[in-house]
N, CA, C and O atoms as CSV, one atom per row, in Angstrom:
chain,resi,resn,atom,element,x,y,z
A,1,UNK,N,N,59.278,64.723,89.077
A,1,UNK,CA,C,59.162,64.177,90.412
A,1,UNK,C,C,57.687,64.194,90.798
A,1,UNK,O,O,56.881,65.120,90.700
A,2,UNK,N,N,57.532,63.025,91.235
A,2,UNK,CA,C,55.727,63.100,92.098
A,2,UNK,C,C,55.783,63.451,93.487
A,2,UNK,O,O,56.798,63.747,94.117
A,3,UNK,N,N,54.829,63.405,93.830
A,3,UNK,CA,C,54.220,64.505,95.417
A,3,UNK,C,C,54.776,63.300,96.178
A,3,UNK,O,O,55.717,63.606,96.910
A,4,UNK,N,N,54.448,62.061,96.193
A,4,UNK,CA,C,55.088,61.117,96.778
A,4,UNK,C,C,56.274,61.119,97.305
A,4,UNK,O,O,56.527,60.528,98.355
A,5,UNK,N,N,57.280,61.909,96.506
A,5,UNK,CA,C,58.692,61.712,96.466
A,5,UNK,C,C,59.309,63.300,97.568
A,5,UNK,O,O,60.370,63.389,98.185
A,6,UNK,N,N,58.316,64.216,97.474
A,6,UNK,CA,C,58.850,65.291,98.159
A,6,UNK,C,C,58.578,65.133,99.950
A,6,UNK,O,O,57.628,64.578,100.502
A,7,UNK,N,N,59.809,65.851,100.612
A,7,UNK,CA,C,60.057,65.043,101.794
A,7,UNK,C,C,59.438,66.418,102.926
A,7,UNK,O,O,59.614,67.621,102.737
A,8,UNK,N,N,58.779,65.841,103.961
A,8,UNK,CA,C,58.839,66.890,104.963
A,8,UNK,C,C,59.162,68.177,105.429
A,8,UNK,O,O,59.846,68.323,106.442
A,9,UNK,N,N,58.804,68.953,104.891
A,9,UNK,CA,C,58.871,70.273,104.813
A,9,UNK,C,C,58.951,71.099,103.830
A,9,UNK,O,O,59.268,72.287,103.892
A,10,UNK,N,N,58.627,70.404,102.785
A,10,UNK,CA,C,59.535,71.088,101.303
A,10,UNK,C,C,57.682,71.716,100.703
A,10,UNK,O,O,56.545,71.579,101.156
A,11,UNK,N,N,58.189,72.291,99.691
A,11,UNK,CA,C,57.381,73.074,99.010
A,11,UNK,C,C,58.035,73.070,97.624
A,11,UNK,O,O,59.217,73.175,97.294
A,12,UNK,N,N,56.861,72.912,96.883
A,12,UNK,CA,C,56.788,72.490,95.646
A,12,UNK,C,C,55.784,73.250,94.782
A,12,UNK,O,O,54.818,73.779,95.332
A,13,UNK,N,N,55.979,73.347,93.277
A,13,UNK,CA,C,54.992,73.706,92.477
A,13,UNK,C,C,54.391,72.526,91.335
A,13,UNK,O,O,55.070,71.723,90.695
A,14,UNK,N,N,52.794,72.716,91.306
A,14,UNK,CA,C,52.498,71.498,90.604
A,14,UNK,C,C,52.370,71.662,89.778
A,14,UNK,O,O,51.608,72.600,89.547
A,15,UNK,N,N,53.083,70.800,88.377
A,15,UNK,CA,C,53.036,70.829,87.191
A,15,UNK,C,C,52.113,70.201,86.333
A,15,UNK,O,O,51.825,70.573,85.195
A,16,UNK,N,N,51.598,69.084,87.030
A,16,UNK,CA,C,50.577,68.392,86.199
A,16,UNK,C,C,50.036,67.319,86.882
A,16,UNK,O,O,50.810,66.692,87.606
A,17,UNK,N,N,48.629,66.888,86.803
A,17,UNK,CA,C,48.026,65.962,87.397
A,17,UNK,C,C,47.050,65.036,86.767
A,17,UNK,O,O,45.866,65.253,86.509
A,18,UNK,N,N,48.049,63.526,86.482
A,18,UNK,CA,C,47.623,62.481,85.838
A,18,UNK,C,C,45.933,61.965,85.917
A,18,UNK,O,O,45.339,61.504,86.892
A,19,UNK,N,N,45.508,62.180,84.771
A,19,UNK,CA,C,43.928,61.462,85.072
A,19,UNK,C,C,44.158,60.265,84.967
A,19,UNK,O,O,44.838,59.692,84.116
A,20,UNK,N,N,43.529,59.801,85.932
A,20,UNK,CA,C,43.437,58.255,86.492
A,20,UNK,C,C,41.861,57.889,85.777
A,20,UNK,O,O,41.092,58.713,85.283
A,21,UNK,N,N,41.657,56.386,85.895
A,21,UNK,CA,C,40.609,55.737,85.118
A,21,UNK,C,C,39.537,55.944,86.141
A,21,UNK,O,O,38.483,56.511,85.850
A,22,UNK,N,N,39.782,55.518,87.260
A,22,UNK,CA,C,39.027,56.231,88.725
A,22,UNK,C,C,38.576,57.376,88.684
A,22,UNK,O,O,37.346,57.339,88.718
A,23,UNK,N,N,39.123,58.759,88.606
A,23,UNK,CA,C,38.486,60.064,88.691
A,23,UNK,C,C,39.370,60.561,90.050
A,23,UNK,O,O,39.151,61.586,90.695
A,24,UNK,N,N,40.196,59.778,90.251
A,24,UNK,CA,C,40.854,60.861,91.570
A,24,UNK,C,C,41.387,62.017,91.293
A,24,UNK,O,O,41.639,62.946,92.061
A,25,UNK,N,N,41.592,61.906,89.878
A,25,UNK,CA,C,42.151,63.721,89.615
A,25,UNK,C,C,41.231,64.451,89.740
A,25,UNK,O,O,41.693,65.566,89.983
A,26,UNK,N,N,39.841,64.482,89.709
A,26,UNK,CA,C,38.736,65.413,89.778
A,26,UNK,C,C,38.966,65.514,91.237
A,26,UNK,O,O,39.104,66.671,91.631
A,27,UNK,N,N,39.051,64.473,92.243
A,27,UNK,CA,C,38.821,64.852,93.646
A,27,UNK,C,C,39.849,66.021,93.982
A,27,UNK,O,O,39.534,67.007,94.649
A,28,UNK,N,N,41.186,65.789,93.416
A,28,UNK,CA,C,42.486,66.801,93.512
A,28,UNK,C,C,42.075,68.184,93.045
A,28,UNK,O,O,41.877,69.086,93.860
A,29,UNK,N,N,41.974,68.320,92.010
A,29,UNK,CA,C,41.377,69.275,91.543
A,29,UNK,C,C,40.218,70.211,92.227
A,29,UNK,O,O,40.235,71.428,92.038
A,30,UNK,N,N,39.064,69.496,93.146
A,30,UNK,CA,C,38.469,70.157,93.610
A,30,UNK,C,C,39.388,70.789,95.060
A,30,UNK,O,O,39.239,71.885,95.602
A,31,UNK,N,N,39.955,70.133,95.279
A,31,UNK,CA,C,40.942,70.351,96.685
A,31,UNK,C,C,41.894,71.665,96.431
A,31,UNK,O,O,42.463,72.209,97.378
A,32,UNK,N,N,42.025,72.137,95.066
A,32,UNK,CA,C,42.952,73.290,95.230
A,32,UNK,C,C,44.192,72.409,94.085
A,32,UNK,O,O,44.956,73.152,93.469
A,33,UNK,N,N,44.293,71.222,93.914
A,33,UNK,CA,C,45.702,71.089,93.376
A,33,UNK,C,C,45.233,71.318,91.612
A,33,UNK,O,O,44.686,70.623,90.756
A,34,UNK,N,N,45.639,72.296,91.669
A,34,UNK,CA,C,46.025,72.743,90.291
A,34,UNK,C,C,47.318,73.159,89.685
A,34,UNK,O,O,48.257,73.562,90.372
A,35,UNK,N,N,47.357,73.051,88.323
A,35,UNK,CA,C,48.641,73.126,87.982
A,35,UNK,C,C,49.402,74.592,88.113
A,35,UNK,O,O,48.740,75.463,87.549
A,36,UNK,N,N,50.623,75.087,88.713
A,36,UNK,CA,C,50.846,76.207,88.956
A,36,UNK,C,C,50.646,76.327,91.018
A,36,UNK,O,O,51.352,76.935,91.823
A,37,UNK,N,N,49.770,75.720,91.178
A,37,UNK,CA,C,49.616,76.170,92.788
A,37,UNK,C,C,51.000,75.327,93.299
A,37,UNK,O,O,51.722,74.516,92.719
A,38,UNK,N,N,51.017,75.824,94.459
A,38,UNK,CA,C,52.100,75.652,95.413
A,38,UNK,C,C,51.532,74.820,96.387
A,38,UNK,O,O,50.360,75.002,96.717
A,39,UNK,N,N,52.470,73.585,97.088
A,39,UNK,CA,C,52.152,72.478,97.612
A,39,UNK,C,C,53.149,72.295,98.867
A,39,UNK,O,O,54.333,72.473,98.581
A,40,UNK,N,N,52.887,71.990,100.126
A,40,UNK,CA,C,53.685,71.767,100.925
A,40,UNK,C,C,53.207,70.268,101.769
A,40,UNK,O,O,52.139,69.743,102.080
A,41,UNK,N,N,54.823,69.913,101.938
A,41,UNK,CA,C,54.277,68.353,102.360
A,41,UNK,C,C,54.587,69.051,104.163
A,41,UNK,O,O,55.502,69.729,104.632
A,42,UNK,N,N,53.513,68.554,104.664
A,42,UNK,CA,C,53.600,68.431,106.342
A,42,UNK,C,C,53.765,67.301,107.006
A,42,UNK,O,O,54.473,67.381,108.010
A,43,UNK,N,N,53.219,66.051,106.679
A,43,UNK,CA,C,53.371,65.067,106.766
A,43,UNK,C,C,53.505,63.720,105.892
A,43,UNK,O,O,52.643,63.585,105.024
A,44,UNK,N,N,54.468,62.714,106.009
A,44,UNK,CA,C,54.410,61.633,104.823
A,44,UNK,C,C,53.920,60.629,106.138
A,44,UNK,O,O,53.325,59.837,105.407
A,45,UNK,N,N,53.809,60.320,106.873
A,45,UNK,CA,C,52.977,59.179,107.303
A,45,UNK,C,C,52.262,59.159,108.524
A,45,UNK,O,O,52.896,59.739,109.406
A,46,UNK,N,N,51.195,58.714,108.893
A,46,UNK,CA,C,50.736,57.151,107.726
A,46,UNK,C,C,50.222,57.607,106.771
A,46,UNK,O,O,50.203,56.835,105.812
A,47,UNK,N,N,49.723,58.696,106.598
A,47,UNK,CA,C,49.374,59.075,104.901
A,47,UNK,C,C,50.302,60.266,104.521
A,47,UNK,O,O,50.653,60.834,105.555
A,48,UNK,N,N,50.650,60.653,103.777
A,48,UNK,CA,C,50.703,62.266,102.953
A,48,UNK,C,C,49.854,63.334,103.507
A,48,UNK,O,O,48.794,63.314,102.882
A,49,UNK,N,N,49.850,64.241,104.387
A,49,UNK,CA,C,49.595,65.351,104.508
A,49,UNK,C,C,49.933,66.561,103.877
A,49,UNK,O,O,50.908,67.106,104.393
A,50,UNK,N,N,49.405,67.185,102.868
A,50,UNK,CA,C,49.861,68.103,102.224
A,50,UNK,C,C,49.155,69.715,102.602
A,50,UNK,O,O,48.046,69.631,103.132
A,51,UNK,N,N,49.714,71.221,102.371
A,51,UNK,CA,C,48.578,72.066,102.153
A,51,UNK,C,C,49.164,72.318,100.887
A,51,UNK,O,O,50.273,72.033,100.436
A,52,UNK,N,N,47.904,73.084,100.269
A,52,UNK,CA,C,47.482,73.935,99.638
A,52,UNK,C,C,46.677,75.133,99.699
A,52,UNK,O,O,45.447,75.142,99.640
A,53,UNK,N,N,47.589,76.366,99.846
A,53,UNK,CA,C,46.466,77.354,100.120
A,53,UNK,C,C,46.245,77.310,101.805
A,53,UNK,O,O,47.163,77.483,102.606
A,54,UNK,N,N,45.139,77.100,102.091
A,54,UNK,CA,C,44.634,77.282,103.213
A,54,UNK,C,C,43.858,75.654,103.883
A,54,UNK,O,O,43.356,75.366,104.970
A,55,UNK,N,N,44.099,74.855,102.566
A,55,UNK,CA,C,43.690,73.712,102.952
A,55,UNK,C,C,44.809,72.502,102.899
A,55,UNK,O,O,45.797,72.407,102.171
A,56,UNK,N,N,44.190,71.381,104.179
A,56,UNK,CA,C,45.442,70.468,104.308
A,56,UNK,C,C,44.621,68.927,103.884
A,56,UNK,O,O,43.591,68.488,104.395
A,57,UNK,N,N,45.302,68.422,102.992
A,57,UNK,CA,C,44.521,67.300,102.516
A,57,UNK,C,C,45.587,65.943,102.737
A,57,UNK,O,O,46.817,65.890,102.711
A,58,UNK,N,N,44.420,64.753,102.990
A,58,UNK,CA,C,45.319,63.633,103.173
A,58,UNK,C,C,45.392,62.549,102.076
A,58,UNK,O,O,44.419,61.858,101.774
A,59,UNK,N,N,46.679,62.437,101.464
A,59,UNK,CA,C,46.419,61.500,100.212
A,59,UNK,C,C,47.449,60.097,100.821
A,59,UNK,O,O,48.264,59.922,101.726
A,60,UNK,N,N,46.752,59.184,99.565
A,60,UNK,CA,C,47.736,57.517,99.723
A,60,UNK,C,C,48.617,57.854,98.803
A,60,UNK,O,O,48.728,58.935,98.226
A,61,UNK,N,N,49.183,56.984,98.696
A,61,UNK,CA,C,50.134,57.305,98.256
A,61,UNK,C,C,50.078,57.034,96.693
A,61,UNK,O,O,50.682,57.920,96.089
A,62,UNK,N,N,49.562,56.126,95.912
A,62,UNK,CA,C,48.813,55.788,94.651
A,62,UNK,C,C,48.260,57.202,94.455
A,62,UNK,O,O,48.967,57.706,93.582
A,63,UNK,N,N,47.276,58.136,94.876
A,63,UNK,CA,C,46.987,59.298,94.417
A,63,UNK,C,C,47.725,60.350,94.430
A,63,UNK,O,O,47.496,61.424,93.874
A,64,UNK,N,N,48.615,60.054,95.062
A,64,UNK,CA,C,50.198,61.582,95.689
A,64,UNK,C,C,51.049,60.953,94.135
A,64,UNK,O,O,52.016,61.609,93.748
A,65,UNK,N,N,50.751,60.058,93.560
A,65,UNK,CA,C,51.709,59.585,92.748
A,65,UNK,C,C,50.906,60.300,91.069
A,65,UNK,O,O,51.410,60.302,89.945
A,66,UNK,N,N,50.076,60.625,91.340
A,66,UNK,CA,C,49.203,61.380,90.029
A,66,UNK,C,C,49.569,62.707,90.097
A,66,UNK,O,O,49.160,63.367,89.142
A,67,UNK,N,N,50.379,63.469,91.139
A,67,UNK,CA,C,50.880,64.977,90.975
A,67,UNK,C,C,52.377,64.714,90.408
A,67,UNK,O,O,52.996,63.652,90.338
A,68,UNK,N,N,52.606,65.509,90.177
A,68,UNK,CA,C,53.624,65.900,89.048
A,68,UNK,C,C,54.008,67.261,89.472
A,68,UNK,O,O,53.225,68.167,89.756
A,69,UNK,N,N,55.070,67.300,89.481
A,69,UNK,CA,C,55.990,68.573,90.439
A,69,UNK,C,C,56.871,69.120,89.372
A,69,UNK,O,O,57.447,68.504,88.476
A,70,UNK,N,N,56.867,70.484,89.657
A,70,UNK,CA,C,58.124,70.477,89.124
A,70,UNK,C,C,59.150,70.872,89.526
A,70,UNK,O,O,59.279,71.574,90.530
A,71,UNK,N,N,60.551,70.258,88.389
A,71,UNK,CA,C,62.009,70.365,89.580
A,71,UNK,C,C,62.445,71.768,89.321
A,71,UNK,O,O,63.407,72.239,89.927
């Protein structure tokens, strides 16, 4: 399942995060999403609001689609 897909309130652990030809996985990566950390969705619109940790980051949905969750 991708980050995309998890709904409002849920909490998740991330399993893996697709490198893109872009480099948005480096931006993720600096943000805390690493594989193993714990992810909570706060908001899905108009963007994805997620935390991690102590930080709350806003993704589109094309980059929420490069995390990889696991079930």
């Amino acid at each position: 399942m991708t980050l995309d897909k998890l709904q409002n309130g849920q909490t998740a652990v991330i399993e893996s995060i697709a490198h893109d030809k872009d480099g948005h996985w480096r931006k993720l990566v600096c943000f805390g999403l690493l594989p193993g950390a714990e992810v909570h969705m706060c908001q899905r619109w108009p963007a994805f609001v997620i935390r991690v940790g102590m930080t709350e980051v806003g993704l589109d949905q094309t980059t929420a689609q490069l995390v990889t969750l696991k079930v």
